[in-house]
Each structure stands twice: as C-alpha cells, then as structure tokens.
N, C-alpha and C positions, 0 to 999 in steps of 0.2 A: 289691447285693441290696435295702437298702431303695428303692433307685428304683423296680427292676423291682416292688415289692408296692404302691410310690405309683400304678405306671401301668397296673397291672394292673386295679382297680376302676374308674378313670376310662373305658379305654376299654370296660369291660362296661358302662358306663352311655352313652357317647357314641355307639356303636357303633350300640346299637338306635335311641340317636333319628334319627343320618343315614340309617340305612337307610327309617327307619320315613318321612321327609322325601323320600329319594330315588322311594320306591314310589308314596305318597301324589301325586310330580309325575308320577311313569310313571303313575298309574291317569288324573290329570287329562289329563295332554296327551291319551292314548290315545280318551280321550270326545270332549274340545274340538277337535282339531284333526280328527277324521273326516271325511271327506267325504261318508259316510254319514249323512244323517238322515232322521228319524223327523218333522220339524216341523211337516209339513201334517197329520199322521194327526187320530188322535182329538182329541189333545191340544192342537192349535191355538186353542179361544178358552180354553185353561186361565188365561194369562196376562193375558187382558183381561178376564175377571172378577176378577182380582186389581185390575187396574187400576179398575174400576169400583166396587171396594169402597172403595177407598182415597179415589180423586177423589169419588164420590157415596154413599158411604156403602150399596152398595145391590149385590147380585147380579144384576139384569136389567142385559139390554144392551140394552135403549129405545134407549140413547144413541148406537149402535153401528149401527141397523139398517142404515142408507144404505150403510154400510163394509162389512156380511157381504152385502149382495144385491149389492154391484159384484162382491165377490171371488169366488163359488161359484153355479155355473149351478142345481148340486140341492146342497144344506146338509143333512147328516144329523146334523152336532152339535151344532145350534141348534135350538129350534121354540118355538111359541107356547103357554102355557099361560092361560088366561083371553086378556087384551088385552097380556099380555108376551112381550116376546123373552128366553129363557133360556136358555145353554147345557146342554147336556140329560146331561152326564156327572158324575161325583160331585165336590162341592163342597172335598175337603179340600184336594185340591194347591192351588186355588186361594188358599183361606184362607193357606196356611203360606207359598206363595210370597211373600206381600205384600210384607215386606219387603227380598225380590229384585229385585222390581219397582219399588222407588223408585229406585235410581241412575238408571235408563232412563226414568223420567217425570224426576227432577231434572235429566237431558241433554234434554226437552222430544221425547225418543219418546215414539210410543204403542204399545200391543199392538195397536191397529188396523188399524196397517201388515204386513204380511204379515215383509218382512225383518228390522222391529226385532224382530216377535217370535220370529223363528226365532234371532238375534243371542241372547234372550233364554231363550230355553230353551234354545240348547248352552249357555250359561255355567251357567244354574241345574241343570243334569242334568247336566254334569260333577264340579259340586259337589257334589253329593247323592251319586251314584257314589262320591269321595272320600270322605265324612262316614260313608256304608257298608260302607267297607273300613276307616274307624278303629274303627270301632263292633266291626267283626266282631273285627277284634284287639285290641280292650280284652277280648274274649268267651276270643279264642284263651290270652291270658294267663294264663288260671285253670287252663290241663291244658298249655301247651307253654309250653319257652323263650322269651323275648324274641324274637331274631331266627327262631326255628322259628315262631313264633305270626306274626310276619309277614308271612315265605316263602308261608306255608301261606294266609293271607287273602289274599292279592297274587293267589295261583294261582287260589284260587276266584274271586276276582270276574275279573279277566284272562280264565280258560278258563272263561264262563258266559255268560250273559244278564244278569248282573246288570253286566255290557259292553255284550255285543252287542245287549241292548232298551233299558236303562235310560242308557246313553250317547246314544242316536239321538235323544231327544225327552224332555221332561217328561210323560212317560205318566202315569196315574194311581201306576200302581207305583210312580214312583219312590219317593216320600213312605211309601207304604201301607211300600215292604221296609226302608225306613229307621225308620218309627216299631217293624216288628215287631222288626225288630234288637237298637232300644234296649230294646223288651219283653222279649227273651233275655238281654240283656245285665244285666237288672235282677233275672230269674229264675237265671241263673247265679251273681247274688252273694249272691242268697238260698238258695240250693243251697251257698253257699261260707262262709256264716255272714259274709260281708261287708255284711249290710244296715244300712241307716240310716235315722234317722224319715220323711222325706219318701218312702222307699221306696214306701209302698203308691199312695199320694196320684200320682207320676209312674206308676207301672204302671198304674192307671187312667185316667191321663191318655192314657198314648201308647194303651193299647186303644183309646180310642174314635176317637184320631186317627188309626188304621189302620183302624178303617170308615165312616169318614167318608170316607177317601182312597178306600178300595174294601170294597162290601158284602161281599164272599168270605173276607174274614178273621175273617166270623161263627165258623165253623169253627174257628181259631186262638182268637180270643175266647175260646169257651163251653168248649174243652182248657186251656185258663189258669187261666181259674175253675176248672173241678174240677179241675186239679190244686192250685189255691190251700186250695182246703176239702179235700184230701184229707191236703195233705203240712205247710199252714202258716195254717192255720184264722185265728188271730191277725192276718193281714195279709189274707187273702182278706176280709173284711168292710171293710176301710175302701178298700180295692182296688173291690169292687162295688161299692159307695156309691159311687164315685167318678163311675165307670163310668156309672151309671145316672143321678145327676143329669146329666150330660153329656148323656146320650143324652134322656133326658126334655127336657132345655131344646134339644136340634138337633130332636125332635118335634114341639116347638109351634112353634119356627121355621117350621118346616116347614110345620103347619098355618095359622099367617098366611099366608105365603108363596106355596103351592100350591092350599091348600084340599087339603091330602091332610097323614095323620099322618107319611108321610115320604116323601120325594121317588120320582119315581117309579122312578128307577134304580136305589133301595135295595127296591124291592119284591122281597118273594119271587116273587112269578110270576117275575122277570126273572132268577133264578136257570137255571131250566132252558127257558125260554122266550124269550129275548133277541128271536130275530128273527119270535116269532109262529109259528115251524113249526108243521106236521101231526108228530105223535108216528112215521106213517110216513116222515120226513125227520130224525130221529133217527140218527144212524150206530150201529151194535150196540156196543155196552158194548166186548164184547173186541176188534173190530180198532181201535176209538177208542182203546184203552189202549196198544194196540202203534202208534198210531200217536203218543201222547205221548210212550214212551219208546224205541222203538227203529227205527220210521221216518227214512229218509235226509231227510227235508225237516223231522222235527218233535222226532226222537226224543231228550228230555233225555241218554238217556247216550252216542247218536251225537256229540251236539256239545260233552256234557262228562262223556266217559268216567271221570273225577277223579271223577266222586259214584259213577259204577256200581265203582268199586275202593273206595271207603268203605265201600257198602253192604256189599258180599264180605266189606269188613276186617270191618264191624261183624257178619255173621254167623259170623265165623270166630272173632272175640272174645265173641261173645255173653256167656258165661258170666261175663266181667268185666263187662262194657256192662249188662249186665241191672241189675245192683247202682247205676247213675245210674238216678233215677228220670225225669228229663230225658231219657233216650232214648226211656222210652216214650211222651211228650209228641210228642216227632219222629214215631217210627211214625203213630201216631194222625191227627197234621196233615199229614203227607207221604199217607197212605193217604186219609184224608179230600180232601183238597184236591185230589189226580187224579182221584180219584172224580166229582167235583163237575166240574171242567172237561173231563173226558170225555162228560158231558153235556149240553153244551152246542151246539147243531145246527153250529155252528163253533167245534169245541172246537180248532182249528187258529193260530186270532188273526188270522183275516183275512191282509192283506200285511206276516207277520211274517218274522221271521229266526230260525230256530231255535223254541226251546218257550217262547215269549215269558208266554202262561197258566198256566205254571209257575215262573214267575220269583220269584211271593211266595211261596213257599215255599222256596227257595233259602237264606235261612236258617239254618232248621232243619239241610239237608244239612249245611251247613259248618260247626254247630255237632257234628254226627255224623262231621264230618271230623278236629276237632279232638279228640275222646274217641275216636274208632279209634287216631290218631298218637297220644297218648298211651300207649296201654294197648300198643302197637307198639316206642315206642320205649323203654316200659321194660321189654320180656320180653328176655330171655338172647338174646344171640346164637344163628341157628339158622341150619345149612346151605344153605337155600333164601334166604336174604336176601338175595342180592345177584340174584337175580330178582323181587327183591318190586319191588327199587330201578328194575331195570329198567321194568318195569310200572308206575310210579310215574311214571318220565320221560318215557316214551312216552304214556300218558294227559295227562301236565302238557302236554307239548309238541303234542298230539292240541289239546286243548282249546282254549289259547290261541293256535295256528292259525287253529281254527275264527272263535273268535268276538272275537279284538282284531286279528286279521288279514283274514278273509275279511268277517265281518260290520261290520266297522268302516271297511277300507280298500280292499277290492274293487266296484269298479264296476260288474263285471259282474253282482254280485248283486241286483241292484236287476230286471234284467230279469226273473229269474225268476217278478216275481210278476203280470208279463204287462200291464203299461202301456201296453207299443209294439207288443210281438210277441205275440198270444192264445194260449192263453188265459190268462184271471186265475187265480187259485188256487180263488177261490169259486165257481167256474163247473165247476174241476176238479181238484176234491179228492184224487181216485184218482191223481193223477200224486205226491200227497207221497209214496206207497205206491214208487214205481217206485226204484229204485237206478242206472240208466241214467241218469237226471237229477236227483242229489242237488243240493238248493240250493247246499251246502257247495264244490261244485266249479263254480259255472256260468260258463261261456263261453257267448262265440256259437254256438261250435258245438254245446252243452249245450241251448243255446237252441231251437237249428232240430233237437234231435231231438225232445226236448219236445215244439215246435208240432207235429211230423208224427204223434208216438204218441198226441197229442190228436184230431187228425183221422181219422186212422184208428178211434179206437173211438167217435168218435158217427158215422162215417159206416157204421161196426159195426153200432153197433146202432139206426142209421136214425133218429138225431139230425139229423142231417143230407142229405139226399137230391137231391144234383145234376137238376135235370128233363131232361128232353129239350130238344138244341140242334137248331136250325131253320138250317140256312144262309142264310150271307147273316147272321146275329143278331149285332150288335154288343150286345160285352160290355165293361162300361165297369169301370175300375180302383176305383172308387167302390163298386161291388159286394162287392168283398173282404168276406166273412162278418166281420159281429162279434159281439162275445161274446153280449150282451143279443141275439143272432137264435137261440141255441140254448136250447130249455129245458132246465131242471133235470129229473133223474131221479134214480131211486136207483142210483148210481154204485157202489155196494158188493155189488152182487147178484153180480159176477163171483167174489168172493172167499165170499161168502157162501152164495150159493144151490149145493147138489149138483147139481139136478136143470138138465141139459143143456140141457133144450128151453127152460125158464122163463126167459122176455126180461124185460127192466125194462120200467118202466112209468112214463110221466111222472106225479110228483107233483104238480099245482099246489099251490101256496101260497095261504093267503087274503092278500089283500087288506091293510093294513095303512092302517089308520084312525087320524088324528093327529083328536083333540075336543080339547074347552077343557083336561079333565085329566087325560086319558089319553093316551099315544101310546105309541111304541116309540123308543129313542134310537137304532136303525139304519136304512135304507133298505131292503129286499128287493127286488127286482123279480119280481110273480110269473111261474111259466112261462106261456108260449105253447105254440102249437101249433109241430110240426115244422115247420122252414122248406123249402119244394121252391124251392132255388136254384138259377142258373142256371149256378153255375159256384163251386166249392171250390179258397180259395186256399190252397196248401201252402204252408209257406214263408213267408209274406207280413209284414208289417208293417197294423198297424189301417189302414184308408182314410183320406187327405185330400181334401183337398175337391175337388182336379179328378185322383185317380188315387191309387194305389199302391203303394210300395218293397219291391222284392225286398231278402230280409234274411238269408239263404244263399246258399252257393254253389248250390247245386239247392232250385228250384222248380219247383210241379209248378200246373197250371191243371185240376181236374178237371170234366170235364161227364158230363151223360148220355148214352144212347145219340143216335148221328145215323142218319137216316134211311138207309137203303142206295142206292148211287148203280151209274150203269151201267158190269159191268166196262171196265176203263183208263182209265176218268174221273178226270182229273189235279183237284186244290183247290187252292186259295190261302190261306195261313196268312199275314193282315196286322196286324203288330203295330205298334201307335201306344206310344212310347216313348224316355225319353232315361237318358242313361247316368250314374252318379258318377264322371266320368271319362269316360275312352276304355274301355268294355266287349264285349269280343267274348260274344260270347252262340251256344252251341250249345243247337239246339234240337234235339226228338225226341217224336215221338208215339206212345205205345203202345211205348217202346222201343225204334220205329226212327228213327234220325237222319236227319233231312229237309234240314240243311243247318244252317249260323252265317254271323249278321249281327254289326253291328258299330254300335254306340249309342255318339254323342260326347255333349255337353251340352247339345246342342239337339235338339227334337224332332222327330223322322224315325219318315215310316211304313217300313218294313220288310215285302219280301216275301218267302215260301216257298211253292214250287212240292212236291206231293207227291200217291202216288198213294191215291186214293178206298177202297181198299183196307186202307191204316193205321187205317183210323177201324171201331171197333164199331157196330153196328147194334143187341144185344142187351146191350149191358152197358157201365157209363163207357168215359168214355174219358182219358186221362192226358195232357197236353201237356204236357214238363218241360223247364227252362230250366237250363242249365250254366253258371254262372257263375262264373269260375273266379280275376278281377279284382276281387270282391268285397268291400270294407274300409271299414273307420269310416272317417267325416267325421273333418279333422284339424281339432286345436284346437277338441274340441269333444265334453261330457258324451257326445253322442249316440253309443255304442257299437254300432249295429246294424251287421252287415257289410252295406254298403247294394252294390249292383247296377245296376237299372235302374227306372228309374218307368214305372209303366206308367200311360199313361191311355186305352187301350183296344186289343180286339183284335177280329177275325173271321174265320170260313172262309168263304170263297165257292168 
C-alpha cells in the first residue's frame, strides 16, 4: 500500500509531461515532414527581410534586387516605394523570426535562395505550430485535466488550419495566432486571479506584436482593451501605455521609413479594399458568410466540425458560459473578425486550403472549446451522453482527416487550385460553392469535373464563345484557353439574382497603380473583353510551348458552327499528337464515334475519315477524345492523368 500511494502521484505528474512530449512531436513531425507547402506564397521574402535586418541592419532589399528579378517573372510581394526595394506585406514575422534565421546564415545560407528559404520556413512554422499548441494547453489548464487539456489542444490544432495553413508556410498568421494565444493565455490568468507584475507590461507587448504581424487583429486589440477597462481597470492602463508607446515608436519608424505614418499594408483602406475592387465586385455579405463557414472548399465548420459542436455545446450551456466574462470576449472577436474577412473582394485567401482568413481567430474557438468541456464534463451523467461521445469522435476524427491528412499529405490537393489544370480559384470563385468538387476530396477525377462545370458556365453565359471553324483551319495545341483569356464577372448573380432573364455583366477592374508611396501589395489583372476563340479545351491542361496535355480520361475540343457541306460529303479529322505511353484514343463528334487511333511516344499525324453530316452548321460542335490509358507520370510530383499531347489538329 505505501508503494502504490508513492507511485500513484509520480505517474499523475509524469504521465502529462510524456504525453504532453509525445503530441508536441506528433504536431511537429505533422508540419515538418508535409509535402504540402505554402513556401512560395505570400510569405516567401518573410525570411530575407529577417535576414536583411540582421546582416544590414535595415528592412529594404536594395541588396536582394538581382536575386528577386532572376526568380519571378511578375513579383506581387516586392515593390518599390520612393528608390527602395521592400517587401510589401506586414513586417512582424519578419522581426520575431530573426533569431530563426541565424542558424541558416551561421551555415553560410541565404533567404535569397529560393530552397534555403523554403528549408527555413518548414522548420520555423513547424515550431510556431508547436509553441501554439503548448500555449493553447497552458490556456486549456485553467478549466480541464492535465491530460484532457492536452487531448483537447492536440484535436484543435490537428483538426484546424492552425495545421493545415499555419504548418505549410511561415504566413504572416503564424506569429500574429501565437502572439494572440499568449494574449489569452495571459487574459485567462487574470480571469483566474493568477496575475503577476510584468502582466500588464507582456499583454501590451504581444497586442502590438499581433498587429504588427497582421493589421486585422485591430478587432482583437480594441475587444481586449474594453474588456481590460471594463472588468480590470488597474491593469488596462499600463497594458495601453504599453501598447501605444509601441505603436507610436512602429509610426515614426514608419514615417522615416516610407514617408507614410504607417506602412501601407496597415492602412485602413486595405481592410475592405485589398485588391482596389469596384464595391460592384464585392461578393453579398450573406453568401460570403456561408461561404466562410459552411462551403465545401472554404467552410470553417466543413473542415473543423470540432468548433461547430463547441458552438452547439456552448449554446446549449449558455446559461453557465454566460457567467465567464471571456466568452463574450470570444463572441465579439469571432463575430467581428468574419465580419471583416467576409469583406473582403477574396474573402476566400486566394490558393488556400480550407478557411485559411479565419485562422487568427482560431483561438478564441479553442478557448470556447475548453469552457463547453469543462461545464460538460462536470454536469451529472445524463442519458443522451454517450451520443454526445459519439459526435465528439466523429467530428475529432472529421477534422483531423481533413486537415493533417488531406491538407498536409495529399497531393492531389494542390491541383485544386488550378496551377496545371484551369481554372484557378480567383478566376472562379463559384466552384468553392459547388459540393461535386469539394477541395477536401480532390482527385483527378475531382479535377476534370471541376475543369468541365467551369466551362460550361462561362461558355453559359458567353464568357467564352468558340467562333466559327473554316475548313481546312489548323488548330494548334498552344491555343488551349487560359485563365487570364476569360474575364471576370459577377459570378454570384446565379445564386443571387431571382429575376430569370437578368445575365451578368462583366465588371472591369480599375487599373492598379504602383507611385513612389502608394500601391496595392497584390497583382489584379483587369478584365477584358470576351474572348471569340477558336476552339474550347475541355479537359485540357494550361498550354506549353509547342502543344497541350490531355489530363482526363474524356476530352472534349469544342468549336463553333462549320459551314454546311454537300449531302455525303465524307471530312477528315487529322490529329498531330503523341502519346504518355502506348494511348489508344477513341474519338467521336457530336456523339458519334468516328473511329480510334493509336499514339506511341513519338509524333504521328493520325487520320479520321467521317460523314459531313456529324458536324453543326447552326450550333458548336463537340470533338471528344476517350482516353481510357490515361495516368500520372511515374516518379514524379506531376499528378495529372496525362493522355496525349496534342500539338495540332484539323478538318478538311
């Protein structure tokens, strides 16, 4: 008996740290080893302005320029302000990374190299990931068990974006959800009567270090403060002094620096204005919102049903929950902060994985995660509990599917956001809407039906408009529509508009003007006019330079009407092409099969003989290719199911 009481304390104390040890490696490996990343994105000169502060004392990349004009044909995350080269997104990751980046300069890297710095941000955003999952369970501590408080952070960051975005890349996020963390974490132990002097002094500090990192946690901020003057008056004053000499000395930085009182990324305009839209390029408040949270391509509780069973808990406890003054903190910042990125013209995150603009608030949830479990696991046993349990595992195991499995270690997910096979996501927004092709599951085959429900509605609504084929008209593989050939329009009117007859209407974009001290830190390309092509590739892969790769089993080659020819007049369908592999290829026009050739690895015309009579005179015409041999390149990233290359065709 006395052993068992000697070993009974030891392992309730040893117990939490191996696990807490064991998770801590599962959250790391799960980042670092991905094959999934984020490195080229935004985040790419994050780390050489680290590196430039260090070596030169100084945030321009003067010293860099030769290295960003070799590596980037168009640069949207660099520009020039007066006679400087600066990268143009918020300066804190850069700051706090510094001393990340010394081991990598003390091995004689640079961030100028494209691989050292990708080597450099998975290690640094693996870390961070880690340092936010101990953060969050120092937070979980104060309402759960040791190992329940663990479980329960491990789940959220696992089945979230605070994986599947903040593991892919050193985004600005990462730093911004780690300083607000510590923010919670600091606000929870003054809610817990655990505060200590330096208290107020750090919670000013990390405030301002979380908008330095990203202006959007204004929102967060200015909820801190009134709640500091509402609930702990006593600390909220050396907390805002803190705050505000900070921000006052990053001001005049700034105004040395820029000639502007704060950089131009921290502007307000760039709140609801990022890419310079017309207010008619706006997406409507309401399907923006359903498209942050319950859209297959974007929706927070699609990919981490774990916060949408919080919320439920937390309405269903309300009555206890209301009595933390901290919850309404959450509301407030949770309700604020969608608000805010559903406004934004790509409230989507560009080529994101999941509800990536939601991530800094992520948080807040999991501290609403941990006050539900609490108030949960201390009411009376009650008949319906072991369907709660269920619900519980089924979302845990929903979650961390989605986003440390698909978003971390699927390959195929990358295609989704239309690199190889069109469209990109920004081009065509209305497909996050579609459930036929959730990110969360994409295949090839996900892929080519994507491209085709894309072509179909701009050739709908006369986005795109095949002209008249002229026999005899060689059509070269180089043609393949690309994204930048179709304009923008308001792609929401299908979902929006009642009224039947009322077609969209292209929006052009103005113009976007980069001066000495103004610009925009993204690229837009405005629209154009409808393109009258000569031929719509279904199916297809973007153009190379002498042709291009079917990327489905069916592709379709669509033109406009051909001229009418004299009854029993036989054509010739001659395709220039070669194969990945040995490809049989059944062909068929208008749904009738004309006959199958056969494409080795080298280039061969191929002909078909068919009657004059398959082809439209008043309406497209379809040419679809069956390709039934069609598979990835081996030993090699390139996942498209490749087919045949086409580098030209024609009817005579």
């Amino acid at each position: 008996m006395p052993a068992a009481n000697t070993i009974g304390p030891r392992t309730a104390v040893i117990l939490p740290i191996i696990l807490r040890l064991a998770l801590a490696l599962l959250v790391f490996a799960t980042a670092y080893y991905s094959p999934n990343t984020s490195t080229n994105s935004d985040a790419r000169y994050t780390l050489l302005v680290s590196e430039a502060i260090w070596q030169q004392q100084t945030i321009r990349l003067d010293a860099y320029r030769d290295a960003i004009d070799n590596q980037q044909a168009v640069e949207w995350r660099v520009g020039e302000i007066g006679e400087h080269l600066y990268y143009l997104y918020p300066l804190g990751s850069s700051v706090l990374a510094v001393p990340f980046v010394l081991p990598f300069l003390f091995m004689g890297q640079s961030m100028s190299v494209p691989a050292h710095d990708a080597a450099a941000q998975n290690l640094v955003s693996a870390l961070v990931v880690v340092a936010i999952f101990l953060v969050l369970d120092r937070i979980g501590r104060y309402y759960l068990p040791p190992v329940s408080s663990l479980l329960l952070a491990a789940v959220c960051v696992l089945g979230s974006t605070l994986m599947s975005a903040l593991g892919t890349a050193l985004w600005n996020q990462d730093f911004t959800v780690l300083c607000v963390s510590v923010c919670l974490w600091l606000l929870v132990r003054l809610e817990n009567k655990a505060a200590f002097p330096l208290l107020p002094w750090l919670l000013g500090l990390f405030l301002f270090l979380s908008y330095l990192c990203r202006p959007t946690t204004a929102v967060f901020i200015s909820l801190v403060l009134a709640f500091l003057f509402l609930r702990h008056r006593r600390y909220f004053w050396l907390t805002a002094l803190t705050a505000f000499v900070l921000l006052v000395s990053f001001s005049l930085f700034s105004r040395y620096e820029y000639g502007l009182w704060l950089p131009p990324y921290y502007l307000p305009s760039q709140l609801g204005g990022l890419l310079n839209y017309s207010s008619q390029q706006t997406t409507p408040l309401p399907l923006a919102l359903y498209g942050l949270l319950l859209s297959p391509s974007r929706g927070l509780f699609v990919y981490s049903p774990i916060f949408l069973l919080s919320i439920l808990g937390a309405l269903y406890y309300r009555r206890h929950l209301k009595r933390h003054a901290l919850v309404w903190l959450i509301v407030f910042w949770v309700v604020g902060h969608v608000l805010i990125v559903a406004r934004f013209p790509d409230w989507w995150g560009g080529f994101s994985f999941g509800p990536r603009l939601l991530t800094d608030m992520l948080p807040g949830l999991v501290l609403l995660t941990f006050l539900t479990a609490q108030v949960w696991l201390s009411a009376p046993a009650q008949r319906g509990r072991w369907l709660v349990w269920a619900l519980f595992l089924t979302a845990v195991t929903i979650s961390i599917t989605i986003n440390s499995y698909v978003g971390m270690f699927d390959r195929h997910m990358w295609m989704s956001h239309g690199f190889t096979v069109p469209p990109h996501v920004g081009q065509a927004p209305f497909l996050l809407f579609n459930w036929r092709v959730p990110q969360f599951v994409t295949t090839p085959m996900v892929i080519c039906e994507r491209n085709r429900i894309y072509f179909d509605r701009v050739m709908a609504e006369s986005k795109v408009s095949p002209g008249h084929y002229t026999i005899s008209q060689h059509i070269s593989g180089t043609e393949a529509i690309q994204m930048r050939d179709i304009p923008a329009w308001e792609w929401w009117r299908r979902w929006w508009r009642t009224d039947e007859n009322d077609t969209a209407v292209s929006t052009p974009a103005p113009p976007v003007a980069i001066h000495s001290r103004t610009f925009l830190p993204l690229v837009f390309k405005p629209a154009g006019f409808s393109p009258n092509l000569n031929t719509v590739f279904v199916g297809w892969s973007l153009p190379g330079a002498d042709g291009v790769w079917s990327v489905c089993p069916t592709t379709d080659l669509i033109i406009g009407p051909v001229p009418m020819s004299a009854p029993g007049k036989q054509r010739t369908l001659t395709i220039q092409a070669r194969g990945h592999g040995i490809q049989p290829v059944t062909v068929a026009i208008n749904g009738e099969t004309v006959g199958q050739v056969t494409f080795g690895t080298e280039f061969t015309a191929e002909q078909l003989t068919f009657p004059s009579t398959h082809l439209h005179s008043d309406q497209n015409n379809t040419i679809s290719f069956d390709i039934p041999n069609a598979s990835p390149p081996e030993s090699s990233d390139d996942l498209r199911l490749l087919g045949i290359f086409l580098q030209e065709w024609v009817i005579d």
